[in-house]
C-alpha positions in Angstrom: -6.1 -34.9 9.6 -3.1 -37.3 8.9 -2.2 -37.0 5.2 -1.6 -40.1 3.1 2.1 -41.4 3.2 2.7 -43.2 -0.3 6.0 -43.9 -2.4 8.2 -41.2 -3.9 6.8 -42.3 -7.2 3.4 -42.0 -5.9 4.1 -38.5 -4.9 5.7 -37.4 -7.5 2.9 -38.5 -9.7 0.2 -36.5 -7.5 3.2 -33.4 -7.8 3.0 -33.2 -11.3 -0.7 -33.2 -11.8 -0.7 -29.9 -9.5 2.3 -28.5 -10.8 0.0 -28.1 -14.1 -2.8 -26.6 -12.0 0.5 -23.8 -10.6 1.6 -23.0 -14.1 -2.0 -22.1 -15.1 -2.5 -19.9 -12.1 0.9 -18.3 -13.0 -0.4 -18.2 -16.4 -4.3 -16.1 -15.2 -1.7 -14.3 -12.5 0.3 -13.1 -15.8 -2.8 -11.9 -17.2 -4.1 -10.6 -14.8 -1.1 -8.1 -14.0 -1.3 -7.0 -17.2 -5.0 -6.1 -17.0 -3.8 -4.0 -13.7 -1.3 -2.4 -16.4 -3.8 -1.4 -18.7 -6.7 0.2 -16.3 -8.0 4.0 -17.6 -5.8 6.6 -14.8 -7.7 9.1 -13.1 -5.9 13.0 -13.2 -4.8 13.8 -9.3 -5.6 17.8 -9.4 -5.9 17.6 -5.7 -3.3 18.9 -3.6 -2.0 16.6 -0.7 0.1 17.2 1.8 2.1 15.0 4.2 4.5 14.5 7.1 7.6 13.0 6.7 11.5 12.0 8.2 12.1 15.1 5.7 9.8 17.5 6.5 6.4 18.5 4.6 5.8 16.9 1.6 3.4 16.9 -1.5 2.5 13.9 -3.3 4.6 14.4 -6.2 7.3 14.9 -3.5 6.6 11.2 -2.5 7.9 9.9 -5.8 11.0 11.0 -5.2 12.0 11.2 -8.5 10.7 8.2 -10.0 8.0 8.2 -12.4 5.4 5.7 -10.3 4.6 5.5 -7.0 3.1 2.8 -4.7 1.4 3.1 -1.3 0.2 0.7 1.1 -2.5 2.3 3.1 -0.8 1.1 6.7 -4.3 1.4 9.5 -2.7 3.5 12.1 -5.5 6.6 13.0 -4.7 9.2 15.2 -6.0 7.6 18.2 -4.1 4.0 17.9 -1.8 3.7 20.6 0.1 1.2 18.0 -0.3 0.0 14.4 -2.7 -2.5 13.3 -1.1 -5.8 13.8 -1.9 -7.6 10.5 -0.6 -4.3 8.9 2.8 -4.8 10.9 3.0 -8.4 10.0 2.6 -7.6 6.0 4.7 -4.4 6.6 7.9 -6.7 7.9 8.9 -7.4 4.2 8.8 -3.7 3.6 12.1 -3.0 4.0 13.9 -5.0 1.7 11.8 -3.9 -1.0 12.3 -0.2 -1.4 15.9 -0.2 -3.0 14.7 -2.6 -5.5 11.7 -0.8 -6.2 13.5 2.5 -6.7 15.7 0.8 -8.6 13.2 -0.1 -11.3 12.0 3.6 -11.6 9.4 3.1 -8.8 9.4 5.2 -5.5 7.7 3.3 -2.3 5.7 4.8 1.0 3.3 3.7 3.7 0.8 6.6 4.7 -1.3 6.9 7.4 -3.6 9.1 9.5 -0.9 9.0 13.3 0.9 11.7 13.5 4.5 11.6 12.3 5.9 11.2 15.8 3.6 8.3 16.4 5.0 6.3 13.2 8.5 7.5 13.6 8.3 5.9 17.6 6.7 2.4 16.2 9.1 2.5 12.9 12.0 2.4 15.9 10.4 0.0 18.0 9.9 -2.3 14.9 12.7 -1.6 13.1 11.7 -0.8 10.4 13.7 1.7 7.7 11.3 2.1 4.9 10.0 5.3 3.8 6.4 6.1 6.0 4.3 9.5 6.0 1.7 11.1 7.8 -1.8 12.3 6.2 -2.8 13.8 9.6 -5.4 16.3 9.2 -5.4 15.4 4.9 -7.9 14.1 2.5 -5.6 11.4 1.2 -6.7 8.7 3.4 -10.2 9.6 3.4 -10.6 10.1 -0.8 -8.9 6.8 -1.1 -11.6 4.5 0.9 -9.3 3.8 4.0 -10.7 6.1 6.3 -13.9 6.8 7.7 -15.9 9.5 9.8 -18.0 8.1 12.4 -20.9 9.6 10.2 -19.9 7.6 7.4 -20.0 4.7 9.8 -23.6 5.3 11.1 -24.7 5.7 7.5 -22.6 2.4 6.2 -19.0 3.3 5.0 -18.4 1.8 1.3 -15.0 -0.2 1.4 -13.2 -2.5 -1.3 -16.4 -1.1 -4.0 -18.9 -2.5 -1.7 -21.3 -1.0 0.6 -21.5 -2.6 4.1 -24.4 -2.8 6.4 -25.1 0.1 8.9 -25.0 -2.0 11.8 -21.6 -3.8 10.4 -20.2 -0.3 9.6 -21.0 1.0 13.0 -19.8 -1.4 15.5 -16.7 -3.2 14.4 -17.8 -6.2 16.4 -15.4 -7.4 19.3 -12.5 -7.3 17.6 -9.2 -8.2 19.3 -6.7 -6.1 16.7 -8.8 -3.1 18.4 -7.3 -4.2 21.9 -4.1 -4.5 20.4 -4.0 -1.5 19.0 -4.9 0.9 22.1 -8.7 1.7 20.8 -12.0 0.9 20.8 -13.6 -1.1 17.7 -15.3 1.6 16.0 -12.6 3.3 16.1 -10.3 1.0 15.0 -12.4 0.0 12.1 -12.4 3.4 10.2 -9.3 2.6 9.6 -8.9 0.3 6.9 -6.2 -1.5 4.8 -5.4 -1.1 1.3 -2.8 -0.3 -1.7 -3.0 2.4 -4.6 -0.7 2.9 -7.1 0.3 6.6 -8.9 2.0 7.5 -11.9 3.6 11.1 -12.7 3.7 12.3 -16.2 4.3 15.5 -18.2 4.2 16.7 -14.2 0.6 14.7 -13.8 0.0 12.7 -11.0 -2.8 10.1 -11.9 -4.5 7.2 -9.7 -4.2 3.6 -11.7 -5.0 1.1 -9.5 -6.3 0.3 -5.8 -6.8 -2.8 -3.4 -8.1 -3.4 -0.6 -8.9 -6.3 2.1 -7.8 -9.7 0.7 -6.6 -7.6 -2.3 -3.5 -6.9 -0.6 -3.0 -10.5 -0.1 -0.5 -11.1 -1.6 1.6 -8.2 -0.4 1.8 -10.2 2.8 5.2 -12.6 2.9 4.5 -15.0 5.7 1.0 -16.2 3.7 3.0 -16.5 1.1 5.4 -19.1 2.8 2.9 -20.7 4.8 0.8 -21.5 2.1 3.5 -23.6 1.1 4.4 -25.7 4.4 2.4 -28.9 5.0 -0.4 -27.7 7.2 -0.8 -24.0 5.1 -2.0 -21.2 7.6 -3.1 -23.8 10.5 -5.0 -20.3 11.7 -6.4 -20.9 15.4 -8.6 -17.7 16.0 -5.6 -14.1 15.8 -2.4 -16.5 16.4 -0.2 -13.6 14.8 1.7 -10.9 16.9 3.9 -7.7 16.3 7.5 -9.6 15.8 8.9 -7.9 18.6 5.2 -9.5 20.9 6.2 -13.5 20.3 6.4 -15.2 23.5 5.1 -12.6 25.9 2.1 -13.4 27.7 
């Protein structure tokens, strides 16, 4: 659809009547982040164990120091040939974003359920530097509602505080990120996306926060520019690809 084409003062006109419509959702974004801030914990008295480029690691371990901790729950099980691509695509603006982070007293990993050697190959192909650990054979993914057992598929897995359908649960539909990622779709789908967010006190890990599907939204950068550029997303059916995929047939 051809948009309007009207004078500068016209357009400045319609500018400023959304600009007040941005500064409130700054405003509620704001408050919002602050409500995040202020959620009850939950004690951690579980003991967790991961793979990393350092050798075995504990949670605490993954704090490296700092007093918080944020994960994003990367979908890459055991029997993916290759990462989830939408998990890729959001995990491209990773690796600018650790120092920062641990510069501001909070520590940053990606965890998932491939083996370490699987993530260390795809962190090499991608290029990507930022700290990543294997839950292989752990709880971690599974306590945390991103992973699934095909039992907990058949019965209808609960995901982002909802319970989906049986059917739904089971089947993953014909999904073409399955295909891209070396598996089948029930497979593929008990793997699912998300964030969580720890704090360590006194020598206390506790959980503070999760979220999961569009939840992690915002975490994704290229959304966040295309939002922005005339025709927004312009999504025709899974037009996004690996970075190192564009152009191949």
């Amino acid at each position: 659809m051809q948009n309007q084409v009207v004078s500068r003062d016209e357009w400045l006109r319609a500018r400023l009547t959304l600009l007040k419509e941005e500064k409130e959702l700054t405003r509620r974004s704001d408050a919002l982040a602050r409500r995040r801030q202020e959620l009850p914990w939950v004690r951690i008295d579980k003991e967790y164990r991961f793979e990393t480029d350092a050798g075995s690691a504990s949670l605490a371990d993954l704090f490296k120091g700092r007093s918080q901790l944020l994960v994003y729950h990367f979908m890459f099980g055991p029997d993916y040939a290759a990462g989830c691509p939408s998990c890729s695509a959001i995990a491209d603006g990773f690796n600018g974003i650790v120092d920062h982070l641990e510069n501001h007293d909070v520590a940053f990993s990606a965890v998932s359920r491939a083996p370490l050697a699987k993530l260390q190959a795809y962190k090499q192909r991608l290029d990507w530097t930022f700290p990543w650990a294997s839950s292989y054979g752990g709880d971690f993914n599974f306590d945390f509602n991103v992973s699934f057992t095909p039992e907990q598929q058949r019965e209808g897995i609960e995901y982002n505080y909802v319970r989906e359908a049986k059917l739904e649960a089971a089947s993953g539909g014909d999904d073409p990120f399955a295909a891209m990622s070396g598996t089948d779709a029930a497979t593929y789908t008990r793997e699912r996306p998300g964030m969580s967010a720890f704090v360590l006190e006194d020598g206390v890990i506790y959980h503070t926060y999760s979220a999961y599907s569009r939840g992690v939204d915002g975490l994704w950068g290229m959304y966040q520019w295309l939002d922005r550029a005339p025709r927004g997303r312009n999504e025709t059916d899974v037009w996004w690809r690996r970075h190192d995929e564009y152009g191949k047939s």
